[in-house]
N, C-alpha and C positions, 0 to 999 in steps of 0.2 A: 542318582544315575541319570546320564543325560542320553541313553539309549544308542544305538550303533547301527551301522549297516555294514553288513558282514557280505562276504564275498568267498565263495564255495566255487570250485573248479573240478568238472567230474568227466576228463578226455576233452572231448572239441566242444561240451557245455557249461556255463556257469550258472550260476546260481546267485541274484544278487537278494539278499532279503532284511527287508526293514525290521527293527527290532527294539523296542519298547516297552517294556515289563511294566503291567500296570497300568497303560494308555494308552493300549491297544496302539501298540506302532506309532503316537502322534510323535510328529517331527519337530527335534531339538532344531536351534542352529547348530549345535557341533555336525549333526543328524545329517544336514544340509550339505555341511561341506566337506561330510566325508562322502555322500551319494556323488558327487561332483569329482573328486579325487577316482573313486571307483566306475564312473562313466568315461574318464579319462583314460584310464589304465584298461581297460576293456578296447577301449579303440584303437590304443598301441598293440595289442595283439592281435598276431595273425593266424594262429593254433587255433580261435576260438569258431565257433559256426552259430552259435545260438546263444542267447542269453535271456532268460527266466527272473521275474522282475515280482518278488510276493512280499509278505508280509509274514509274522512270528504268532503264534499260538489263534489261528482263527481271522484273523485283522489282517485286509492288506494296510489301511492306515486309516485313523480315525481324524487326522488333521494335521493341526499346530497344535506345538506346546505352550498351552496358554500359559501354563506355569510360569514361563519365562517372559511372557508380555509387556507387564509392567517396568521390565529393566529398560525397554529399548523402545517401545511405540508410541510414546506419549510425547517423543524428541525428532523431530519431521528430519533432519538429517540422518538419523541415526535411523530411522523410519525405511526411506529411502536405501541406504546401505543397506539393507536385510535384504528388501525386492529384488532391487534392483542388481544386489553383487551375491548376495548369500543364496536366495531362492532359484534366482533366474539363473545364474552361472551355475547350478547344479543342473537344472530344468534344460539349459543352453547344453549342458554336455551330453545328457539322453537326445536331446532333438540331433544333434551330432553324429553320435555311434551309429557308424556303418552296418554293426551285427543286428542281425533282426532280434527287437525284445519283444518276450510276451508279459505280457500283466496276467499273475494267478492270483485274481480276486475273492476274496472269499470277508463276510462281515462288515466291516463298514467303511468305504471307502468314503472320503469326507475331507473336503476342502484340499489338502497338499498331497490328499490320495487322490484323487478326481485328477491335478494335475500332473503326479507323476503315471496314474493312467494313462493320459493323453499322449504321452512323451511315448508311446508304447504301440508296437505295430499290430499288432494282435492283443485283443481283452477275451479272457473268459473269465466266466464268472459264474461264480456258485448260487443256486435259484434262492437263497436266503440274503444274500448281499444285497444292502443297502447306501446307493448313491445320494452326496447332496455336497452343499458348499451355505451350509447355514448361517453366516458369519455374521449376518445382518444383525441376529439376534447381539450379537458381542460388539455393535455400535462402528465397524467398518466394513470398508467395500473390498473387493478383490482389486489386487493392483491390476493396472492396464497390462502388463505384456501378459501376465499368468490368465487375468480374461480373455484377451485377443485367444490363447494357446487353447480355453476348454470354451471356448464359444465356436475354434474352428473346429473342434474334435468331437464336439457335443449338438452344437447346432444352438444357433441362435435362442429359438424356443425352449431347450434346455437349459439354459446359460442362463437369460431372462427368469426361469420358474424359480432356478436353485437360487438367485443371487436376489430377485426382489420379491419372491414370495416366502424363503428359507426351505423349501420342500426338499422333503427327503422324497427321492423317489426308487421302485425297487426294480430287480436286475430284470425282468421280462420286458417292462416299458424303459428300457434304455436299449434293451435289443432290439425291439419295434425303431425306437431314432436312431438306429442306427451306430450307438456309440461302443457294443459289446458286439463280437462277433460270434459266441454262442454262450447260452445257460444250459449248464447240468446242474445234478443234483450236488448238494456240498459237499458229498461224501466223495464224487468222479470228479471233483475240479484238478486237484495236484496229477488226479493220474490222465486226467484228458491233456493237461500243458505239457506234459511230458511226453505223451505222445503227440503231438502236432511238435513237438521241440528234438523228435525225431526223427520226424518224417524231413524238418527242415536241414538236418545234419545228413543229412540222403545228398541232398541236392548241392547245383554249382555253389560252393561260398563266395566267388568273385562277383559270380552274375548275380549273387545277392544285394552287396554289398552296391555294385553298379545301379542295381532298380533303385535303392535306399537313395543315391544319389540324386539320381534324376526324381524320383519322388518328391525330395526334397527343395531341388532346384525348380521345380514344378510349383511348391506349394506356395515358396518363398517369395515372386515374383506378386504374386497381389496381395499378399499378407503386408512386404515394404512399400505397398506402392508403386509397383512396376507391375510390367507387360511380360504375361505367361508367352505369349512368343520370343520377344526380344530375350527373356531366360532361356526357353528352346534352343535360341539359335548360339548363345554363347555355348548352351553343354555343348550341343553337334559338333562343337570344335575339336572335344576329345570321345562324342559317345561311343565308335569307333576303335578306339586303339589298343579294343581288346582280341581284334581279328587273328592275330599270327599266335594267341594264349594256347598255353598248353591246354586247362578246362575246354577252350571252345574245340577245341579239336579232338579231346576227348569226346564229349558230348556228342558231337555229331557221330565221330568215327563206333561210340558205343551205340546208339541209334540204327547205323546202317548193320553193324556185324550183328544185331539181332542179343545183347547181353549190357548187363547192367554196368554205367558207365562208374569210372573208379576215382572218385574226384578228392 
């Protein structure tokens, strides 16, 4: 079994969850290109408000399927094609999706875990979860765009420890750098995502989807190589055109009449 990612719809939230019997969620390439397929089909929908981003029995993801290594990494084209089309184009459509995802961390998040973390606008994580990206030990490095991706979400210092010392490091000292935005206990993790993945179904979904954007256009700008203004000033061309929206006029108009707005 080369493991699945399955896709759960429960009203305006989803459910995406990695699935791997026996290896703790590590990621197939089939694994790959169907998270890719279901980051894609999430961003086509407009019904949706939140989407929930875990792991199957305990694990959000222990890594790669090393199982499958031998077939494809010892051939630098064939090498290449995984990163660069298999990994990243999955990784490329989470960095995409307008809905806001949370990571419900729980167990060992670990090298393709750490990255599809990252892709993730909110982490919680259960006070047992174990981060790291060991690979050293397995005789290779992290590709360049998946390090660029957990060097900007991790922090350099992070990046550095996991990738050239192999440390496993655990959920409080990743909350301290900043890369989890809180630890419960493992028992509150599913039911804390749920609630914060309720509170966000409260709120405007467009004026979500818009922060996600400019977020985004924000971030992209010295990640390629460019100037965080020069990207400011291309958004300001549309940040705008949401004035005459139905949401903005809710919002405010529920605001002043003193009751909760019905978005």
């Amino acid at each position: 079994m080369t493991g699945q990612v399955q896709l759960q719809v429960d009203g305006r939230l989803a459910r995406v969850t990695l699935a791997h019997s026996g290896r703790m969620n590590a990621m197939s390439r089939e694994m790959w290109r169907e998270l890719k397929q279901v980051a894609e089909s999430l961003q086509a929908r407009a019904d949706l408000r939140c989407v929930i981003v875990c792991g199957e029995g305990g694990h959000f993801c222990a890594g790669g399927d090393i199982a499958e290594y031998p077939a494809f990494r010892f051939d630098e084209a064939k090498l290449r094609e995984f990163h660069e089309e298999t990994v990243w184009g999955a990784l490329q459509a989470l960095l995409d999706c307008d809905l806001p995802l949370i990571a419900q961390i729980e167990g060992n998040c670990m090298g393709a875990g750490v990255e599809i973390a990252a892709c993730c606008d909110i982490r919680i994580t259960g006070q047992g979860a174990k981060f790291g990206a060991p690979i050293a030990r397995l005789g290779f490095p992290m590709a360049p765009r998946e390090a660029q991706l957990v060097a900007g979400a991790a922090g350099l210092l992070t990046a550095r420890e996991m990738l050239l010392e192999a440390a496993v490091l655990d959920a409080p000292t990743l909350l301290a750098r900043g890369f989890v935005n809180a630890v419960v206990p493992d028992a509150d993790v599913a039911q804390e995502v749920l609630r914060r993945a309720h509170r966000i179904d409260k709120l405007a979904p467009k004026a979500a989807r818009l922060n996600k954007q400019t977020l985004r256009a924000l971030s992209a700008a010295p990640a390629q190589g460019g100037n965080v203004a020069v990207a400011l000033e291309a958004w300001m061309a549309v940040a705008y055109a949401y004035a005459d929206s139905a949401e903005h006029r809710e919002g405010i108009h529920a605001f002043l009449d003193k009751r909760q707005p019905d978005f």
